[in-house]
Wavefront OBJ file of the C-alpha trace (Angstrom):
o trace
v 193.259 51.036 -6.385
v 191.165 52.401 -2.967
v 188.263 54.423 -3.927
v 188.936 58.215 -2.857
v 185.613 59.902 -2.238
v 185.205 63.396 -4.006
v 184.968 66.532 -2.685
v 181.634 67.349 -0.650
v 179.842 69.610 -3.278
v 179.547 73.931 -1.672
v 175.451 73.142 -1.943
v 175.836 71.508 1.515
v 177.155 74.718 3.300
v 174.152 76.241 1.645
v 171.629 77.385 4.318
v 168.826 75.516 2.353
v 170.491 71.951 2.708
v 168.651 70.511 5.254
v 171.247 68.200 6.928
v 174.179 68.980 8.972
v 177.379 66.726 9.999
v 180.149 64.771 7.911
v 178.993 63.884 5.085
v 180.718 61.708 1.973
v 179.510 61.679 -1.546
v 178.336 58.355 -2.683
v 180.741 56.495 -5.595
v 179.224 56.957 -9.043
v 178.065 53.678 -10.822
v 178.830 52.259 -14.043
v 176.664 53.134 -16.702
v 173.630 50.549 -17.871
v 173.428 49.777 -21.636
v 169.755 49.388 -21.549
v 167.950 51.682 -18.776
v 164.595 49.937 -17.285
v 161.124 50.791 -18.203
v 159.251 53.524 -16.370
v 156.235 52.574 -14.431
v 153.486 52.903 -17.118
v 154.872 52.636 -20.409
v 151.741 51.305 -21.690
v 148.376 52.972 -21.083
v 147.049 49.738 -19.959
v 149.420 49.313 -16.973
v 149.358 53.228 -16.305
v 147.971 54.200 -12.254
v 147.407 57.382 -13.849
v 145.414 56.271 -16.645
v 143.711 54.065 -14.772
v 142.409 55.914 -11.989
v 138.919 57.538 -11.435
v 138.455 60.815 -11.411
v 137.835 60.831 -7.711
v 140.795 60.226 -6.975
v 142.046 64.019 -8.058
v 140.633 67.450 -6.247
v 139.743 69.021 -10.174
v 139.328 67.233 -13.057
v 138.578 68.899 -16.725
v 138.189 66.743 -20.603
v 142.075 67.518 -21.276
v 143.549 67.923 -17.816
v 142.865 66.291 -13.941
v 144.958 67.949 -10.334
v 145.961 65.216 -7.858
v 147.362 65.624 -4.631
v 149.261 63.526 -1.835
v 146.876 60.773 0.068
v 148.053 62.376 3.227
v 148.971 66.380 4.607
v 152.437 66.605 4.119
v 155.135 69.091 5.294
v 154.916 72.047 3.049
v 151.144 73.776 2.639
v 150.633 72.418 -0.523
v 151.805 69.812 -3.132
v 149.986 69.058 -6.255
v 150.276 67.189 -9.875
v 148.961 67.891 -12.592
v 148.665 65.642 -15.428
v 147.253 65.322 -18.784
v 144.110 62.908 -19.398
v 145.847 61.381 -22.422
v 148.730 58.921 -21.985
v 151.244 61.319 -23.562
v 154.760 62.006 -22.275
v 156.166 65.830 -22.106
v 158.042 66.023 -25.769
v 154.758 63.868 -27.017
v 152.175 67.096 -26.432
v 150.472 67.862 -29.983
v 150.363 71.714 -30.247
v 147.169 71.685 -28.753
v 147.769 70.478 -25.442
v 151.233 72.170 -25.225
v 149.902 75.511 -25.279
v 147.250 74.741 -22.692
v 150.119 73.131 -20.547
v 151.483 77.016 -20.428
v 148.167 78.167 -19.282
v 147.653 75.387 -16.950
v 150.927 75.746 -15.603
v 150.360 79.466 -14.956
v 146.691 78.915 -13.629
v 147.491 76.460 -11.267
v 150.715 78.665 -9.691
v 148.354 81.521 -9.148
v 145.784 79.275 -7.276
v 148.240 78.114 -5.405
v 150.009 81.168 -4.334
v 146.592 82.665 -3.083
v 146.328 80.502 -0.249
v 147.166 81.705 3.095
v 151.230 81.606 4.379
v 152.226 80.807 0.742
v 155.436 82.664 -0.626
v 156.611 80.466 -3.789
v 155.161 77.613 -6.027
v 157.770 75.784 -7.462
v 156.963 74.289 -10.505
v 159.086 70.796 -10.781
v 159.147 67.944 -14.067
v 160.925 64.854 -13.857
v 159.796 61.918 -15.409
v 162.133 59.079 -14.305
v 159.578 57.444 -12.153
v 156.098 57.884 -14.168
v 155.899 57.723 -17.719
v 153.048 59.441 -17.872
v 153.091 63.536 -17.543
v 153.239 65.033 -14.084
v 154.058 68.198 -12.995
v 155.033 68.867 -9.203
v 153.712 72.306 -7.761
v 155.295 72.768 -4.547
v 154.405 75.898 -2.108
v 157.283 77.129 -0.224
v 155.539 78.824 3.470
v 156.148 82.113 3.784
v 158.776 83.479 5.995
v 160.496 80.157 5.759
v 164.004 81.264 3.887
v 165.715 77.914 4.755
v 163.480 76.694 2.971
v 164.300 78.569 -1.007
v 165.792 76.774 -3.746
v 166.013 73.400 -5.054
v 165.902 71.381 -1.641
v 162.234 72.228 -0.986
v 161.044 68.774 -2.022
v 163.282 67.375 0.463
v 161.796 69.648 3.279
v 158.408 68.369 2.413
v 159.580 64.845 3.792
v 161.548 66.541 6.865
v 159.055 69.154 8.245
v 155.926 68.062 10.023
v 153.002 67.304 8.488
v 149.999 70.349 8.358
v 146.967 70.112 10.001
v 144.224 67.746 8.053
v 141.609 69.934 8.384
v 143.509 72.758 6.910
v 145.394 70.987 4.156
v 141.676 69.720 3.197
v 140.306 73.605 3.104
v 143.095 74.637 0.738
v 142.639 71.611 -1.403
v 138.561 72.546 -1.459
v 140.071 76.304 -2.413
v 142.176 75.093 -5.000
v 139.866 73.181 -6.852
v 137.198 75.713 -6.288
v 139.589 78.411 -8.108
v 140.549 76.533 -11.209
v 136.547 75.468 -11.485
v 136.227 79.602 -12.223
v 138.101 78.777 -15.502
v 136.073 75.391 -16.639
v 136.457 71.852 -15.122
v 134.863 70.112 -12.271
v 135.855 70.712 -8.599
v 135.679 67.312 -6.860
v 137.306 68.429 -3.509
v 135.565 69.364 -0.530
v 135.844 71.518 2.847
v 135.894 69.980 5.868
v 132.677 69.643 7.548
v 132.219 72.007 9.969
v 131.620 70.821 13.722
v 127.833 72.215 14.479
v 127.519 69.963 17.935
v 127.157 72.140 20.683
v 128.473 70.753 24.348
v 126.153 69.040 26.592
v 127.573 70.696 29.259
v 130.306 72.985 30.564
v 132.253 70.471 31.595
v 133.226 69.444 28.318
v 134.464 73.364 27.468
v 138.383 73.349 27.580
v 139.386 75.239 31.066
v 140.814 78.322 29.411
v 137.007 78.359 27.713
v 135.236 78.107 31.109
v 137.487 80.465 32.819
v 136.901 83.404 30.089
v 133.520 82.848 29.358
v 130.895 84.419 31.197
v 127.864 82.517 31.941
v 124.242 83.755 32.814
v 123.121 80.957 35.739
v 119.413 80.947 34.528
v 120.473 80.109 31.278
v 122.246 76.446 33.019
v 120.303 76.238 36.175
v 122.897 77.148 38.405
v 121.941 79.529 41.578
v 121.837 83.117 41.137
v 124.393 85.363 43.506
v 124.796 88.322 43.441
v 122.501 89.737 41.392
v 122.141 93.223 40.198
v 119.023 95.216 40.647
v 119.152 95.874 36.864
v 118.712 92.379 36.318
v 116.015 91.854 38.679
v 114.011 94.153 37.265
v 114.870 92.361 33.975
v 113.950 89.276 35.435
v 110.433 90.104 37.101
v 109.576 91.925 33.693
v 110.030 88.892 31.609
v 108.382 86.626 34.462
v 105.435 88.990 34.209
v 105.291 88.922 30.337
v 105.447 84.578 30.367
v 102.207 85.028 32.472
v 100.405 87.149 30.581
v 100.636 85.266 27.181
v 98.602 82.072 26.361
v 99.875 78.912 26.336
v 100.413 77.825 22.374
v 101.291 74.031 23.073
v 104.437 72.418 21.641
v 107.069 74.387 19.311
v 108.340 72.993 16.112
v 110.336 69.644 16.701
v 113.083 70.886 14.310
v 115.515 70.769 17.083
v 118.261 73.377 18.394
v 120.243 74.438 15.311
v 123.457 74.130 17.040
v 122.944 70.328 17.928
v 121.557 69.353 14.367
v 124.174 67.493 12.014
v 124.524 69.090 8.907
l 1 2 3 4 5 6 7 8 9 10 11 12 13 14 15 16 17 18 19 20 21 22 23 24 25 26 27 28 29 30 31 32 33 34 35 36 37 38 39 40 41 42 43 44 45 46 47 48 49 50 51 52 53 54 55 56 57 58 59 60 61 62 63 64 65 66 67 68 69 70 71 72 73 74 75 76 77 78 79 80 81 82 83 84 85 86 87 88 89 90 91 92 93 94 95 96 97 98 99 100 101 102 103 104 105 106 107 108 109 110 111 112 113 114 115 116 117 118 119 120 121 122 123 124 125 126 127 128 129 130 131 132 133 134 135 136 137 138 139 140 141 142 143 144 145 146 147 148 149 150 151 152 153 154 155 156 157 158 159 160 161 162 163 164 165 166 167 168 169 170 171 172 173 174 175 176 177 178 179 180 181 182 183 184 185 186 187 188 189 190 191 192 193 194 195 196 197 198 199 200 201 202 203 204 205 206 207 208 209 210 211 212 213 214 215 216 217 218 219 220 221 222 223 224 225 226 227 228 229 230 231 232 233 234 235 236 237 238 239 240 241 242 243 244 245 246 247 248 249 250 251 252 253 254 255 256 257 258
């Protein structure tokens, strides 16, 4: 008997499905007896319970934050997990209250950054065996982007800048640290170099900025009696004082690495 494909569900009309065209709904499988193992039944085969605690932005005696090994679409996507191989219906009373107020702690963090409407707040548990929990931040402004598809945007939309993505993940970590823990994120490092020259401004920089010629050792046109005057008077004062020898070889604070 030929296979009749059902009905394409109303969710794909929804403005928040993020694919457009014909579309058929895929024929549903026979049911396994036995279903397969989840990666890391066992602690000893676990990735979570075997990696180091660098490997996550915030890390506390009960609970460690991960995040993606790349930017990804949305502003922010984070996991948290327990530090003990447990599963979510294995919590001792303990740990499931502090879930609630790790849950709750890590949504407000979150939802501080910049352009960040919504957390969304996901559990699975087919893949892992050991306890995740996805927190998702919707942008802000982006409507298309509500309900339960947002994970899918994450893999559509392109990726955030680097050096932003790493400034909220510093900010994160930095915000649950108020509460206990150990922030093991960082900021980007800022960029002290100064150009050598003006050559290697951007245009639009050159163009807009307004340089003083003494200052580079260009030729001076045009010059204003005001600044004449300025420039005779400090002339005058170099002669007057003595000469002190070399200044401190610290260097120019704008060309030291920090």
């Amino acid at each position: 008997m030929p296979h009749t494909p059902a009905p394409v569900p109303d969710f794909t009309r929804w403005p928040s499905f993020p694919f457009e065209g014909e579309f058929q709904v895929k024929q549903l499988e026979d049911p396994v007896a036995v279903e397969p193992p989840r990666k890391g039944e066992g602690s000893s085969e676990c990735h979570s319970c075997n990696a180091p605690d660098d490997a996550y932005i915030w890390v506390s005696e009960r609970w460690r934050v991960r995040a993606m090994d790349r930017p990804t679409g949305l502003p922010m996507v984070l996991i948290l997990e327990s530090r003990s191989h447990l599963d979510l219906g294995d919590l001792p009373n303990l740990l499931a209250a502090e879930l609630g107020v790790m849950t709750v702690r890590l949504e407000r963090a979150i939802r501080s950054l910049d352009g960040v409407a919504r957390v969304h707040v996901n559990r699975w548990g087919d893949g892992a065996a050991h306890l995740h929990l996805w927190f998702l931040a919707r942008p802000y402004g982006r409507l298309q982007l509500r309900g339960t598809f947002l994970s899918l945007w994450d893999d559509i939309l392109p990726p955030i800048p680097e050096s932003q993505w790493r400034e909220n993940l510093a900010m994160i970590a930095a915000w649950l640290a108020e509460f206990g823990g150990r922030p093991l994120a960082e900021p980007p490092r800022i960029q002290w170099q100064a150009p050598s020259s003006l050559n290697q401004l951007p245009p639009e920089s050159r163009s807009e900025q307004s340089v003083d010629p003494l200052a580079v050792g260009g030729p001076v046109t045009e010059a204003s009696p005001e600044s004449e005057v300025a420039t005779e008077s400090a002339a005058a004062q170099r002669a007057d004082e003595p000469e002190t020898g070399s200044q401190s070889s610290g260097g120019d604070p704008a060309t030291r690495a920090f």
